[in-house]
C-alpha positions as CSV (number, residue, x, y, z in Angstrom):
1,X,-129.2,196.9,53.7
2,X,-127.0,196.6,50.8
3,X,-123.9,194.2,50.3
4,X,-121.0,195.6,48.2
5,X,-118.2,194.0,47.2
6,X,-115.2,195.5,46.3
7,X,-111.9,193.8,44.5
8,X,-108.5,195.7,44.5
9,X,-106.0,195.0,42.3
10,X,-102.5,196.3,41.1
11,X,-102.2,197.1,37.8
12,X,-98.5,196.8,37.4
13,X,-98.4,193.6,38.6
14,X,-100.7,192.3,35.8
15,X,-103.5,191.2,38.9
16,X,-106.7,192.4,36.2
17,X,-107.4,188.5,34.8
18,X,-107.9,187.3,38.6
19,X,-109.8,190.4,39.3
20,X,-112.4,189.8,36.3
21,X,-112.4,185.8,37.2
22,X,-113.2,186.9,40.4
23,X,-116.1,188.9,40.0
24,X,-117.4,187.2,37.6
25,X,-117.1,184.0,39.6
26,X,-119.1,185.9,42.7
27,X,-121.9,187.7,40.3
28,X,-122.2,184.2,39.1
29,X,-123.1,182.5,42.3
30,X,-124.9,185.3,44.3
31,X,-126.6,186.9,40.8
32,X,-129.2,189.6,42.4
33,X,-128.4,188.5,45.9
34,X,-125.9,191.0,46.4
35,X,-126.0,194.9,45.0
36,X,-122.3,195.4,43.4
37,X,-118.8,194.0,42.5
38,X,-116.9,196.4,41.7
39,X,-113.1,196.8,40.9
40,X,-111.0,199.3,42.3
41,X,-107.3,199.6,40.7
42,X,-104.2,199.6,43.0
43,X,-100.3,199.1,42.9
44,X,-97.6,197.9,45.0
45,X,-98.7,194.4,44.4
46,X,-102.6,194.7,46.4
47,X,-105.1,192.2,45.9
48,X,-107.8,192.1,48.4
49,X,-111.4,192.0,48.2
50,X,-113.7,193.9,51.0
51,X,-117.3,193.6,51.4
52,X,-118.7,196.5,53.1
53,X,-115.6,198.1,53.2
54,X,-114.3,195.4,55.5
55,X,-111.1,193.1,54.1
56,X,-112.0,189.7,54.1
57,X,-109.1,188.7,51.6
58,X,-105.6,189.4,50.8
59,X,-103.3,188.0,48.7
60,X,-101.3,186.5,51.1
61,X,-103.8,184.1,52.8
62,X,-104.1,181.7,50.1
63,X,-106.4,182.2,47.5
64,X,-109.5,179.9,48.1
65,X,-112.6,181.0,46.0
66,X,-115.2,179.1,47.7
67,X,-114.1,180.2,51.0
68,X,-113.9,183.7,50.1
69,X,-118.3,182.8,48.6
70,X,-119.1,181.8,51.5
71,X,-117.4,183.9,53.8
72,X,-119.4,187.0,51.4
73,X,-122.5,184.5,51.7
74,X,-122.1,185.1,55.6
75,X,-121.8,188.9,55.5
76,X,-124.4,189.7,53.3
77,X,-127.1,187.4,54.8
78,X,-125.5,189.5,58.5
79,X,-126.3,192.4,56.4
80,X,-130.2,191.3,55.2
81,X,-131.0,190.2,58.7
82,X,-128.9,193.2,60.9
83,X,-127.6,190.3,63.4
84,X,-123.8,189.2,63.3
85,X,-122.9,185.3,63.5
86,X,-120.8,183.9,66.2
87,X,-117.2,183.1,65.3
């Protein structure tokens, strides 16, 4: 199976520089390991990031870069093997 990650942003609010960090930061550490980053532009202040179209990040849970790694490490390894890990 494929992994994608996704990173929505809001425009307006001037979220574009954390969105590019970001996705640089995760096709830096997972390189061919997963098949896509891509941005997606919002508003009304959004910034979440989904990996096969399910949230694991939004703005208001603090943001933590190598927790939001390794929780995409977690769901695209779930997503190579077709078995979920226990919480």
């Amino acid at each position: 199976m494929s992994t994608i990650v996704e990173i929505e942003y809001c425009v307006p609010c001037g979220h574009l520089n954390r969105a590019i960090d970001t996705q640089r930061e995760i096709l830096e550490h997972f390189g061919r390991d997963i098949d896509e980053v891509r941005l997606k532009t919002g508003h009304g202040g959004v910034f979440t990031i989904r990996v096969d179209g399910e949230e694991i990040y939004e703005k208001t849970m603090g943001y933590d870069l190598d927790e939001i790694i390794a929780d995409i490490e977690q769901r695209a390894r779930e997503s190579r093997t077709g078995h979920k890990s226990a919480p």
